[in-house]
Rosetta silent file (secondary structure, phi, psi, omega in degrees, C-alpha in Angstrom):
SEQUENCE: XXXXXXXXXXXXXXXXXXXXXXXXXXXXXXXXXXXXXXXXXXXXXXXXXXXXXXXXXXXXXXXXXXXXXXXXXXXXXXXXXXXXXXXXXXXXXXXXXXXXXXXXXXXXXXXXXXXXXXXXXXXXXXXXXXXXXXXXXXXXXXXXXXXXXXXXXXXXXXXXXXXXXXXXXXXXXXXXXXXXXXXXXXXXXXXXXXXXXXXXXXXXXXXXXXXXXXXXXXXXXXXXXXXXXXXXXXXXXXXXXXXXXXXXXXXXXXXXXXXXXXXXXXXXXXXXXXXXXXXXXXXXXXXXXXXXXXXXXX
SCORE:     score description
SCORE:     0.000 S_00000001
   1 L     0.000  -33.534 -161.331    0.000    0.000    0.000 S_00000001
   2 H   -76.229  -24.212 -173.889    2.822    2.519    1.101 S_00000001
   3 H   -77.256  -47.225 -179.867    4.247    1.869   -2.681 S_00000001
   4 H   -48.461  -46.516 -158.704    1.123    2.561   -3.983 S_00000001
   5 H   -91.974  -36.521 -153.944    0.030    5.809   -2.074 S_00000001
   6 H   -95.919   -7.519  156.809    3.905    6.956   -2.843 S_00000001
   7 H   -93.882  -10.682   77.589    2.934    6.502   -6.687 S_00000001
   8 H    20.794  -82.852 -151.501   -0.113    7.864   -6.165 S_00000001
   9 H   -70.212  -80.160  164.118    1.332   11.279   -5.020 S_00000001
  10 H    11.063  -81.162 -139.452    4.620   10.939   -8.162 S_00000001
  11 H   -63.836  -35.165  174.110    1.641   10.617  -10.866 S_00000001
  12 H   -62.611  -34.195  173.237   -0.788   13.711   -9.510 S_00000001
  13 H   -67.701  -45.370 -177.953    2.723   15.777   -9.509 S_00000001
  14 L   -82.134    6.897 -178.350    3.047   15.366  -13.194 S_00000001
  15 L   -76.444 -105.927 -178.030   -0.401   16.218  -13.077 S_00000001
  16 L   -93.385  106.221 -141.015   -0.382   19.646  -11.621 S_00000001
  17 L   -91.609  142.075  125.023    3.418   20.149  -12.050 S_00000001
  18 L    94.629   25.090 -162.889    5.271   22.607   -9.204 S_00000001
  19 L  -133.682   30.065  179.071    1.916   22.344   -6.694 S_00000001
  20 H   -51.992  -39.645  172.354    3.036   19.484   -3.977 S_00000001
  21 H   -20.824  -72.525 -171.513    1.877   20.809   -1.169 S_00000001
  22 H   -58.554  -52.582  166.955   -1.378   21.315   -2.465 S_00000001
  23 H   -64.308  -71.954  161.409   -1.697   17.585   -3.870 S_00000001
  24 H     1.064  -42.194 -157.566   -0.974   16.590   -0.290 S_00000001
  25 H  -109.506  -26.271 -167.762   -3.643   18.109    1.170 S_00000001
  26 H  -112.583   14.854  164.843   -6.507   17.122   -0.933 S_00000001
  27 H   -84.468  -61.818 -177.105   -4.918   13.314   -0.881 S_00000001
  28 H   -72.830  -23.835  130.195   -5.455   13.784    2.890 S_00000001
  29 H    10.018  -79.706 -169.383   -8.865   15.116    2.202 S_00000001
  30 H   -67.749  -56.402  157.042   -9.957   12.212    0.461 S_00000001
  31 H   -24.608  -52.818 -178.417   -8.304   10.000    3.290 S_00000001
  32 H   -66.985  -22.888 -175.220  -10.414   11.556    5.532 S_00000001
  33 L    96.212   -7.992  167.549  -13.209   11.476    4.061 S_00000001
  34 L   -52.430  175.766  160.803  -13.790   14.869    3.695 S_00000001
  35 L  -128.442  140.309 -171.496  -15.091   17.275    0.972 S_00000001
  36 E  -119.406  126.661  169.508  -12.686   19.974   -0.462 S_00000001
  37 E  -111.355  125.301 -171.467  -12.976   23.266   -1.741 S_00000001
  38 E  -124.422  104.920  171.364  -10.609   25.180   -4.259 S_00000001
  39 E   -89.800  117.961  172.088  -10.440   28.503   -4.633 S_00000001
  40 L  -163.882 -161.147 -156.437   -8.647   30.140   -7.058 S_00000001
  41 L   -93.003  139.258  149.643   -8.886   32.383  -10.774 S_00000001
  42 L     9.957   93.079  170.626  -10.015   30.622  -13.737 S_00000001
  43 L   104.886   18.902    5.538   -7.582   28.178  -15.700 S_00000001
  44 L   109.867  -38.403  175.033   -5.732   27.376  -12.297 S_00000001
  45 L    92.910   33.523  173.324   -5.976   23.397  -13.026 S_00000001
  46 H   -64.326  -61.470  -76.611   -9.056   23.158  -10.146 S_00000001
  47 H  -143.120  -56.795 -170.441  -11.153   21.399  -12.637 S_00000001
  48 H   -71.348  -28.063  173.736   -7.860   18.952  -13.755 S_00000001
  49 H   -63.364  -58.562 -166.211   -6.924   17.968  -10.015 S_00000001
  50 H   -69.700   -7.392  154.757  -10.240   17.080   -9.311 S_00000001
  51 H   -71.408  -15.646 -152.978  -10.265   14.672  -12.504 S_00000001
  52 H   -91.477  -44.296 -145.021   -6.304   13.496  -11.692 S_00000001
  53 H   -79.154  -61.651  169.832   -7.855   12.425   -8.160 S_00000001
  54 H   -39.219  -45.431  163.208  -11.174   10.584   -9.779 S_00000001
  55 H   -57.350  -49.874 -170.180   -9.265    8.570  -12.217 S_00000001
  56 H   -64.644  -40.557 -168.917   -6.372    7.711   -9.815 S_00000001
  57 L  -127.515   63.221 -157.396   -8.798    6.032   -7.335 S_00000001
  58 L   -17.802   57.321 -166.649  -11.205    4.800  -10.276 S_00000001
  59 L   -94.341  142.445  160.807  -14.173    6.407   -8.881 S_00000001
  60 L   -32.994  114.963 -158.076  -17.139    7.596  -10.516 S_00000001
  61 E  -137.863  147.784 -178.927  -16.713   11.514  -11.501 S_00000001
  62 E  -147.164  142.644 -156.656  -19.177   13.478  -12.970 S_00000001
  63 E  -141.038  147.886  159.400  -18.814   17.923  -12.820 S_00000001
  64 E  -131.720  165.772  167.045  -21.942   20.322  -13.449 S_00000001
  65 L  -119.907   94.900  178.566  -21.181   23.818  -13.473 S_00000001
  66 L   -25.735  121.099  140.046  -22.646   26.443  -10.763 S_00000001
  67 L  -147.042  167.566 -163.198  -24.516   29.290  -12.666 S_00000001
  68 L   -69.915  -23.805  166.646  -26.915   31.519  -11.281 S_00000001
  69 L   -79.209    4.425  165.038  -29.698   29.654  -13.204 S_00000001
  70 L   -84.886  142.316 -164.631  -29.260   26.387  -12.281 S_00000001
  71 L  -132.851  140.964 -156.551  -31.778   24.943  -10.548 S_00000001
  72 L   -50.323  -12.205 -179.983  -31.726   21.781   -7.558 S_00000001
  73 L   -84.836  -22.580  169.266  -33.391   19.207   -9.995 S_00000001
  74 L  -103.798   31.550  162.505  -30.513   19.506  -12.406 S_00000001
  75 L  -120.053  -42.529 -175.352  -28.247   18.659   -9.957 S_00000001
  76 L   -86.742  -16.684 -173.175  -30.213   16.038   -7.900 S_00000001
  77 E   133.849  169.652  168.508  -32.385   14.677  -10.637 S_00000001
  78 E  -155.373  158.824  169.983  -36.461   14.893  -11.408 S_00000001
  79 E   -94.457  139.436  170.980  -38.961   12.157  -11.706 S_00000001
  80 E  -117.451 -179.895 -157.538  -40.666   11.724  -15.283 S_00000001
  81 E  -106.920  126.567  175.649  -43.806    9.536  -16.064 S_00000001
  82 E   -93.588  117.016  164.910  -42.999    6.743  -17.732 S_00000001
  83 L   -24.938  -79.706  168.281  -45.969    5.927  -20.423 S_00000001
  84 L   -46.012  -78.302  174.993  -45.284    2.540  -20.921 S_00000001
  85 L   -41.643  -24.096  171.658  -45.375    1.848  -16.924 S_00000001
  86 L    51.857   44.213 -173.703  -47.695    4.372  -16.282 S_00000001
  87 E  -159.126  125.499 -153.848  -45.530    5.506  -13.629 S_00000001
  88 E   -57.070  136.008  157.356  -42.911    8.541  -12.360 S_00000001
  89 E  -131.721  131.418 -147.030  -39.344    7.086  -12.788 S_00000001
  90 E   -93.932  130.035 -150.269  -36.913    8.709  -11.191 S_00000001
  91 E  -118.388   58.150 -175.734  -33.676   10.264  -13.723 S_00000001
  92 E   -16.807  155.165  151.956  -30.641   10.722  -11.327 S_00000001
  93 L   -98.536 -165.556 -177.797  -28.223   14.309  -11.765 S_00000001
  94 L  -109.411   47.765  164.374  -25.030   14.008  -11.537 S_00000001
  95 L   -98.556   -1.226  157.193  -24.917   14.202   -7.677 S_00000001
  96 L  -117.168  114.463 -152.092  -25.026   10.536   -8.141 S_00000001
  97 L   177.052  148.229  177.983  -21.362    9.748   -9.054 S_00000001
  98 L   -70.184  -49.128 -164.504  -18.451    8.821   -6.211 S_00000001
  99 E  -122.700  135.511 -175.042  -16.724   12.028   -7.014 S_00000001
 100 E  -129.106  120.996 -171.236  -19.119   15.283   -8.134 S_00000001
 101 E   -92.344   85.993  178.746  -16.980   18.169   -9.294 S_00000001
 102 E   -99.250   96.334  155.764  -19.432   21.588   -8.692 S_00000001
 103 L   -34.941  134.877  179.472  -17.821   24.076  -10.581 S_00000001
 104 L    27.690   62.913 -165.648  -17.629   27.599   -9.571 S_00000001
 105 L   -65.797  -22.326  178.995  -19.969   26.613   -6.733 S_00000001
 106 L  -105.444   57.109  168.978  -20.401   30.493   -5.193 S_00000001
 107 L  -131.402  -26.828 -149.433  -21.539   31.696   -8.905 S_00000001
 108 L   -99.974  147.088 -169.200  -25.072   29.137   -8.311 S_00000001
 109 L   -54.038  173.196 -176.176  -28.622   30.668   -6.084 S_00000001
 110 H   -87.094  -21.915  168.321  -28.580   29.772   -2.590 S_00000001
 111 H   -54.559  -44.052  160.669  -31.403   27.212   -3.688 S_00000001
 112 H   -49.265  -73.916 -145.988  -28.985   25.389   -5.513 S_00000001
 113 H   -72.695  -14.804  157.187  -26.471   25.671   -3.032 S_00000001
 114 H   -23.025  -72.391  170.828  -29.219   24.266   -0.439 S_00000001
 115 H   -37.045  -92.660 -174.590  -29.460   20.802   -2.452 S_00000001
 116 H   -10.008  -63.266 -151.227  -25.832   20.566   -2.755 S_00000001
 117 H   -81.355  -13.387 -171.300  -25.598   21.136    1.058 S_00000001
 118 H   -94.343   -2.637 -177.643  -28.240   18.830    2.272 S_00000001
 119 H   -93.076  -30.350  179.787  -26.605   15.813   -0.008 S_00000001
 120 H   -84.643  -26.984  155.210  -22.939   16.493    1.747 S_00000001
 121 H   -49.769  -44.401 -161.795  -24.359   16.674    5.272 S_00000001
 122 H  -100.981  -37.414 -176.299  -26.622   13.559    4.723 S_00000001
 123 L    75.417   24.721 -175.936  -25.341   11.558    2.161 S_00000001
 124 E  -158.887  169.903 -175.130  -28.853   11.082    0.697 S_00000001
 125 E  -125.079 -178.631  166.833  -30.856   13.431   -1.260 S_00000001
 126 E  -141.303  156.178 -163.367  -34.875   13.923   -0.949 S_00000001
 127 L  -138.420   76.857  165.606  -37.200   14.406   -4.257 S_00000001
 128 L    87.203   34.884  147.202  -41.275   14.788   -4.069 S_00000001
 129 L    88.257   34.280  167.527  -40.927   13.678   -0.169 S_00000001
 130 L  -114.746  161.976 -170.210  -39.100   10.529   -0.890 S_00000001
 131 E  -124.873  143.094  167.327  -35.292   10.186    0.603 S_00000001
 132 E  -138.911  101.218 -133.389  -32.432    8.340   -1.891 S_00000001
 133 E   -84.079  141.375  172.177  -29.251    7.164   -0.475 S_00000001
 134 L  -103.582 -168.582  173.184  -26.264    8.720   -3.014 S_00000001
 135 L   -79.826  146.724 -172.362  -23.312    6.304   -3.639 S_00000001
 136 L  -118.968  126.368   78.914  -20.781    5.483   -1.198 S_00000001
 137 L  -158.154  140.593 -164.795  -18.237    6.315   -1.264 S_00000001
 138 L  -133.934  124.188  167.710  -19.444   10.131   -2.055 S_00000001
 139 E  -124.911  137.196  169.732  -17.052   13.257   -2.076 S_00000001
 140 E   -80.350  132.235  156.502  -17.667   16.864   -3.028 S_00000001
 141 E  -145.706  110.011 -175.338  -15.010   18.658   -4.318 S_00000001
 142 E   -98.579  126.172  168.901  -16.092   22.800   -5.342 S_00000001
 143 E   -87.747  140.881  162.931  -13.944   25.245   -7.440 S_00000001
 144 E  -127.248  131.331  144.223  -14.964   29.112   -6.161 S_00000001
 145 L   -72.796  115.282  161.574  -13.730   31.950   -7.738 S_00000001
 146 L    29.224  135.028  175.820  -12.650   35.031   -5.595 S_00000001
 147 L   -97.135    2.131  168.459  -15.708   36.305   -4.377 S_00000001
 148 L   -69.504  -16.203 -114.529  -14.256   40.139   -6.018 S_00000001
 149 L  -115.540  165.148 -150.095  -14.907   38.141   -9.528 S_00000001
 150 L   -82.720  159.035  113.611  -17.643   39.461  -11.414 S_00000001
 151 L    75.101   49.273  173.461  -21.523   37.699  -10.660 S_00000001
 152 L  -132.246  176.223  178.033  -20.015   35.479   -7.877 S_00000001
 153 L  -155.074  122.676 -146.370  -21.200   35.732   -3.828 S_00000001
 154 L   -76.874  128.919 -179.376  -19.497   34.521   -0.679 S_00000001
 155 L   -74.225  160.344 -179.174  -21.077   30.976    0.515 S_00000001
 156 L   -75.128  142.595 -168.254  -22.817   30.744    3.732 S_00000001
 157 H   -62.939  -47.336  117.294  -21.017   29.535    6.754 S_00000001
 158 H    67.994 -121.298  169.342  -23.123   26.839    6.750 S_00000001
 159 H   -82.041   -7.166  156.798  -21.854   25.200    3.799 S_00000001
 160 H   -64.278  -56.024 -142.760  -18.408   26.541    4.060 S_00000001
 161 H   -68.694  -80.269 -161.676  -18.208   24.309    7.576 S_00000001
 162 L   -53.557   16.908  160.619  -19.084   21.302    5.515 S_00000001
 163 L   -99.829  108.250  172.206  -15.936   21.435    3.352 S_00000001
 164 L   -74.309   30.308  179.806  -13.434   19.527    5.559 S_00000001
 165 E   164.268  139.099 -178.762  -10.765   21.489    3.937 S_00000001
 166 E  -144.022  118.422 -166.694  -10.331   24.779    1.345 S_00000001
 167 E  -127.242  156.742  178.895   -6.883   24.716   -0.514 S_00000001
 168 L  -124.669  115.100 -149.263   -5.377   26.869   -3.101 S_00000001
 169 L   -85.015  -73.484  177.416   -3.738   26.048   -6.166 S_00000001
 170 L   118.430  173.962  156.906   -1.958   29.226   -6.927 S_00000001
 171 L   -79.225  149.154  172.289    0.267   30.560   -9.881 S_00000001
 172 L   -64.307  137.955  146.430    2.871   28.083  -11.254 S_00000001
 173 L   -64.147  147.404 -159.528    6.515   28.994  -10.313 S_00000001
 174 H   -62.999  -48.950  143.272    7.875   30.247  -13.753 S_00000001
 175 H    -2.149  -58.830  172.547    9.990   26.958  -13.862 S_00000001
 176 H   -76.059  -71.298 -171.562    6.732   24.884  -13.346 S_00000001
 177 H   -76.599  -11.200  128.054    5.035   26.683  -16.101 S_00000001
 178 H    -0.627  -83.663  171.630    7.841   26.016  -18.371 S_00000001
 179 H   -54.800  -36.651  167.776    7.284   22.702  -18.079 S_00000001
 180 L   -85.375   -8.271  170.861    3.401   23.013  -18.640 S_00000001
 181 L   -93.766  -26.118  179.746    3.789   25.253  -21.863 S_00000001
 182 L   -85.672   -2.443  176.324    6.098   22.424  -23.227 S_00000001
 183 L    85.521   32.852 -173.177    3.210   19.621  -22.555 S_00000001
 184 L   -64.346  -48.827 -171.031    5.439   18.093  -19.559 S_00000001
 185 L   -66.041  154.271 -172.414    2.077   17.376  -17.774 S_00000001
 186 L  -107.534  153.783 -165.707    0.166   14.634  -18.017 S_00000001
 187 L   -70.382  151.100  155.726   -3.600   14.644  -19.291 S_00000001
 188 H   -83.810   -2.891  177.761   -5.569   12.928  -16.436 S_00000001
 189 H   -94.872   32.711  146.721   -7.536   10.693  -18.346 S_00000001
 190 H  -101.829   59.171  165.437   -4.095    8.918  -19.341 S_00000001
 191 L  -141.844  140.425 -116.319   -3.447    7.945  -15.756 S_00000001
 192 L  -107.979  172.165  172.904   -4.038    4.489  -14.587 S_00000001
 193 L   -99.656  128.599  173.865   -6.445    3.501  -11.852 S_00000001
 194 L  -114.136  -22.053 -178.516   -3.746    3.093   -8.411 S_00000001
 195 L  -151.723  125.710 -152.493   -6.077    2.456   -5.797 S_00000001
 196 L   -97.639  172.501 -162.037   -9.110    1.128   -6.284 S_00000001
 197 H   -44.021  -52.123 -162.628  -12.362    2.020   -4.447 S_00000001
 198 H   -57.934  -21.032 -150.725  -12.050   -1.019   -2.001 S_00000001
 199 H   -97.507  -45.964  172.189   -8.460    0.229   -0.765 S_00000001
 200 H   -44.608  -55.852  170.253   -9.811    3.603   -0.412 S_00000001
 201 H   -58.947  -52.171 -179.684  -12.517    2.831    1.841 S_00000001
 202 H   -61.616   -6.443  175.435  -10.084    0.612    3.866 S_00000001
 203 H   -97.360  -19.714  135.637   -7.771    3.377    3.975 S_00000001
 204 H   -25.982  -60.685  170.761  -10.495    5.250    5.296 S_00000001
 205 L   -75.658  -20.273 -175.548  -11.570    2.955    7.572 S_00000001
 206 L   -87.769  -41.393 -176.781   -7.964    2.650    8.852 S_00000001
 207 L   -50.478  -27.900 -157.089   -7.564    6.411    8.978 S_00000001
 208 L   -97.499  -23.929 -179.297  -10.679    7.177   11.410 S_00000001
 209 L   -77.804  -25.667 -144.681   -9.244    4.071   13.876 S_00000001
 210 L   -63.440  125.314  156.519   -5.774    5.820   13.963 S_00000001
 211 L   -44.721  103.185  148.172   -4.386    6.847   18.014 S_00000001
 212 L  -112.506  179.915 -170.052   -3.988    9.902   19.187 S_00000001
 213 L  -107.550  164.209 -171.533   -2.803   11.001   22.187 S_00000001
 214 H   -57.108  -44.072  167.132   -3.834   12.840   24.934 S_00000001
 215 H   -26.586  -71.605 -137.975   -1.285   15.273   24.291 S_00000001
 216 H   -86.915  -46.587  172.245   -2.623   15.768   20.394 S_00000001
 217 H   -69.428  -20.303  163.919   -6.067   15.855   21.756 S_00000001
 218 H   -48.240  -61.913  171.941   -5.022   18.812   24.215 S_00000001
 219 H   -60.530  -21.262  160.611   -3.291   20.469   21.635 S_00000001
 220 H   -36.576  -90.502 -165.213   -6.376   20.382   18.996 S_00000001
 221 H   -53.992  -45.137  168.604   -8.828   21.769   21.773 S_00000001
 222 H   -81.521  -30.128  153.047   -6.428   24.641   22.639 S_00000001
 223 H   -31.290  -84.749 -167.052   -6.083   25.772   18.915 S_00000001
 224 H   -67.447   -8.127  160.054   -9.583   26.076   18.798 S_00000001
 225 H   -70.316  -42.798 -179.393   -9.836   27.405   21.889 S_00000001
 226 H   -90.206   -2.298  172.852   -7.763   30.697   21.110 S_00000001
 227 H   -50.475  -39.594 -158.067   -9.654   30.302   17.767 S_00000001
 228 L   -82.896   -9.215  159.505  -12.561   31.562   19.541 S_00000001
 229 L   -65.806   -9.232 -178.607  -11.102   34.799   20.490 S_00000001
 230 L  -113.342 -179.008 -121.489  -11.462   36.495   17.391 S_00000001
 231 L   -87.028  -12.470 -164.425  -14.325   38.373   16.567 S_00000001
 232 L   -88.400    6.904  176.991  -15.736   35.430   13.709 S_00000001
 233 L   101.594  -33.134 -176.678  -16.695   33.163   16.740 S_00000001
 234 L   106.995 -165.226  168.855  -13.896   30.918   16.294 S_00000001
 235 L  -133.937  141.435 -141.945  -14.189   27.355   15.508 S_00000001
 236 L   -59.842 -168.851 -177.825  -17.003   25.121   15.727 S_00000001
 237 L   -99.711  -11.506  158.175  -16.723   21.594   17.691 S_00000001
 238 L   -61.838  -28.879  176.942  -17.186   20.074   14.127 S_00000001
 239 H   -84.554  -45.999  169.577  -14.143   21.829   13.068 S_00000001
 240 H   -56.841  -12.713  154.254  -11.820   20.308   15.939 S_00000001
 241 H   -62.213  -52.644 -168.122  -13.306   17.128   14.580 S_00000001
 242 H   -96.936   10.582  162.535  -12.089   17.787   11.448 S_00000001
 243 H   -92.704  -68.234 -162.016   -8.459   18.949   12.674 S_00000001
 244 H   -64.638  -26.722 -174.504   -8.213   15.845   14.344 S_00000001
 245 H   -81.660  -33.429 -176.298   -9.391   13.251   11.529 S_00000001
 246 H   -64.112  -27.932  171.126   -7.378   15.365    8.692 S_00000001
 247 H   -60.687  -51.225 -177.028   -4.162   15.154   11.544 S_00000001
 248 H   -70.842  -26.629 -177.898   -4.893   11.350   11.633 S_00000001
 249 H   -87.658  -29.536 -151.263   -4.761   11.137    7.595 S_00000001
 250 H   -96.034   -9.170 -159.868   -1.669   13.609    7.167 S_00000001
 251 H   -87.378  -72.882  173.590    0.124   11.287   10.326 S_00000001
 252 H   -30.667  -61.081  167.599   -1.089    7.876    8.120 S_00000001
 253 L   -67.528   -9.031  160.342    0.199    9.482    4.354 S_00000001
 254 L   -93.893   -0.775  175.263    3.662   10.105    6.346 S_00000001
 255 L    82.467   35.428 -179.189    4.288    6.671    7.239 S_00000001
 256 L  -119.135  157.854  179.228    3.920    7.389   10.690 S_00000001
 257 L  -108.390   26.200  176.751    2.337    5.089   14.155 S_00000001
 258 L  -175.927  156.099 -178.181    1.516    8.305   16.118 S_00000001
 259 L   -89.517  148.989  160.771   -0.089   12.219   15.351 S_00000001
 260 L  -140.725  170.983 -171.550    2.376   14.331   16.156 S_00000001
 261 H   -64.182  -34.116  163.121    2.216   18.019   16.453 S_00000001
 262 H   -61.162  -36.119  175.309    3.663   19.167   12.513 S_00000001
 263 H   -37.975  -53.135 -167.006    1.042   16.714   11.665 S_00000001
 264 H   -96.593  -19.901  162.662   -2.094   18.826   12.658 S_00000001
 265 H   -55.649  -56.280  178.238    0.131   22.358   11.823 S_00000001
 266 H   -50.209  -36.524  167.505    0.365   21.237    8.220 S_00000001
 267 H  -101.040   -3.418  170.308   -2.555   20.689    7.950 S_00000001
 268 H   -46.340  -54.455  153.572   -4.574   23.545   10.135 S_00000001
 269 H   -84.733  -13.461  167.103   -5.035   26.241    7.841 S_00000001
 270 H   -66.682   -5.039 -141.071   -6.383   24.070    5.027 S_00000001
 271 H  -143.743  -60.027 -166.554   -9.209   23.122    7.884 S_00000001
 272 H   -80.650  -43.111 -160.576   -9.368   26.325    9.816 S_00000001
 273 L   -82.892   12.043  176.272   -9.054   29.399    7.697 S_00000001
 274 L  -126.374   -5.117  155.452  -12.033   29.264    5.541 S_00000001
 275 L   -90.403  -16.106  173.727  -14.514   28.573    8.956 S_00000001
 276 L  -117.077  -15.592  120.164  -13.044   32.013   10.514 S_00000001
 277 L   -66.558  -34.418 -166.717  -12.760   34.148    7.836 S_00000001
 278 L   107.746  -16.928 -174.116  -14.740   33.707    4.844 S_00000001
 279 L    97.763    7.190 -174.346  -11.840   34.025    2.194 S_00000001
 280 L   -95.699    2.746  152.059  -11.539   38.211    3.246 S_00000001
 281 L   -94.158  125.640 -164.533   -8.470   37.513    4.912 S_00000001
 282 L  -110.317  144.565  171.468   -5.347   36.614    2.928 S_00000001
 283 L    75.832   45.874  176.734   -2.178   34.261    3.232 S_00000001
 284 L    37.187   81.903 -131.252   -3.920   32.180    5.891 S_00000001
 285 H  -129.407  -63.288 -167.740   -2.489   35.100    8.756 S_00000001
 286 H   -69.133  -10.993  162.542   -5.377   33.461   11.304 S_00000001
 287 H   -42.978  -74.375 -143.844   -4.057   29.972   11.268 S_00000001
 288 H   -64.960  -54.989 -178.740   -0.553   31.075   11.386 S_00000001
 289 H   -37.198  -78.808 -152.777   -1.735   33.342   14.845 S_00000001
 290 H   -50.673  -38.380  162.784   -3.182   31.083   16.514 S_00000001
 291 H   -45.490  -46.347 -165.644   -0.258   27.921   15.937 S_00000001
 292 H   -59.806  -45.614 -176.710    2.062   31.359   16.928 S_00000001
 293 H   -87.854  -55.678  151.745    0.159   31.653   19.954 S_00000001
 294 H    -6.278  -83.737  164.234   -0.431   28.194   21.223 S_00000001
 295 H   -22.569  -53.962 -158.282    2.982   27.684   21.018 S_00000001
 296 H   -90.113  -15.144  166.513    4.373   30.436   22.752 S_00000001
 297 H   -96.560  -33.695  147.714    2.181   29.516   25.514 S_00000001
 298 L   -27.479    0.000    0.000    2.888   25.858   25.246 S_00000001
C-alpha cells in the first residue's frame, strides 16, 4: 500500500506540475473522508486535479457547473412519467457519481447551493418527499472563484463548515510553467487507476481508527480554543473534529504510528481558515496566529 500511495502522489505531480503541497492536502482530504474546496482564478488546473484524483482512485466523476440559473433538480435529478409503466421514474443528476466536481460553486442561487448542502451533510438526497441514499463512497469537491470576480457571492457559513478542507492552487513557479507550456504534464484521463475504491474505503476505515494522544487531543482543543477569540466566533466543535481526523490522515500518508504536532500544523489552515474568515483575509495570517500563539504559551 505505502508503494502505492507513494505513486499515487509521483503521478498527480506530473499532473499539476510545481503544486506538492497542495496535492498533499486534498490526498489527505480524500483519506479523511472529507469534501474539499478550491479557490482560485479561472484556468488554475481546479477542474484537472479534481479529474487526476477521480481517475487515480477509479471512482465515478461526474462535474456540473454552478450558474446563477441552475436549478436543484438539475443537480439532484427529477422524476418523469414513464408511459409505458404508467408511472414517475426517477432520472438521477449528476450528484449521483463517487466524485461530483461543482464548478464555480459560489456563482449558483442559494437554492442550488441548499441541495448541494443537504446531499454532503446527509449523504442522501430527498425528491417529491421521498429520501435516496447517493453512492458510497461520495465526495464533493467545489472550485470558487474570488468572491471580487464578477456575478459570484461569498457561501454561507453553513456550507463553508461542511468542506473539511479549502486549498489553493496558486500561480505556477515560472519553472513549473515552463514545463506546462512544453506539454510536460500529463492529461488525467491517461493515468491508470492506483487504488481502487475497495483500498480507499479501507484506507479510510484505517484512517478514522488511527491513536492519538492525549497530548494531540489537548493540543487540537487549545487551537480552537484561542480560535474563539477572534471576533468570527472561532471554531465550531465540528471543526476540531475535522483537525483531528485530517491530523490522523496527514500522520497515516507520512508513514507514521503516532499524530504528532507538525502533523495537525500542516494541515490547520487548510481546515481552519475558511470557517473564521470567509476568504476576506489573505495568506492564511489566522491559522498562522493562533499555531504562533499556542505555542508560545505551550
Amino acid at each position: 500500500m505505502e508503494k502505492k500511495i507513494k505513486f499515487l502522489i509521483s503521478e498527480l505531480n506530473k499532473v499539476i506540475i510545481g503544486n506538492e503541497e497542495n496535492i498533499l492536502l486534498s490526498i489527505i482530504c480524500l483519506f479523511a473522508g472529507g469534501n474539499l474546496l478550491i479557490e482560485d482564478l479561472p484556468g488554475s488546473g481546479k477542474s484537472t486535479l479534481a479529474r487526476a484524483l477521480a481517475k487515480c482512485f477509479g471512482l465515478d466523476f461526474k462535474t456540473i457547473h454552478f450558474t446563477n440559473d441552475l436549478l436543484p433538480s438539475d443537480l439532484i435529478g427529477i422524476n418523469i412519467f414513464n408511459s409505458k409503466e404508467s408511472k414517475f421514474q426517477f432520472e438521477p443528476g449528476p450528484l449521483f457519481s463517487n466524485i461530483l466536481l461543482a464548478d464555480e460553486i459560489n456563482r449558483a442561487s442559494p437554492r442550488t447551493q441548499s441541495a448541494l448542502l443537504e446531499a454532503m451533510n446527509n449523504k442522501e438526497i430527498s425528491i417529491d418527499g421521498y429520501t435516496k441514499k447517493l453512492p458510497f463512497p461520495f465526495f464533493v469537491i467545489a472550485s470558487q472563484n474570488p468572491n471580487y470576480q464578477i456575478g459570484t457571492s461569498p457561501l454561507p457559513e453553513s456550507q463553508l463548515d461542511r468542506f473539511l478542507m479549502r486549498i489553493s492552487l496558486g500561480k505556477p513557479t515560472k519553472e513549473a510553467e515552463k514545463e506546462i507550456l512544453k506539454g510536460k504534464n500529463i492529461n488525467p484521463d491517461d493515468l491508470d487507476v492506483i487504488l481502487s475504491m475497495e483500498e480507499l474505503i479501507q484506507i479510510q476505515e484505517h484512517v478514522l481508527k488511527f491513536h492519538a494522544s492525549e497530548e494531540i487531543y489537548d493540543y487540537i482543543l487549545e487551537l480552537t480554543s484561542e480560535s474563539r477569540k477572534l471576533n468570527s466566533g472561532g471554531l465550531s466543535t465540528r471543526a476540531a473534529k475535522g483537525i483531528l481526523n485530517a491530523s490522523k490522515s496527514c500522520a497515516f500518508l507520512n508513514g507514521s504510528t503516532t499524530i504528532l504536532p507538525d502533523h495537525v500544523q500542516f494541515i490547520f489552515s487548510s481546515v481552519a481558515e475558511h470557517r473564521l474568515d470567509n476568504g476576506n483575509k489573505e495568506n492564511n495570517s489566522f491559522s498562522a496566529d493562533i499555531i504562533n500563539e499556542v505555542d508560545a504559551i505551550r
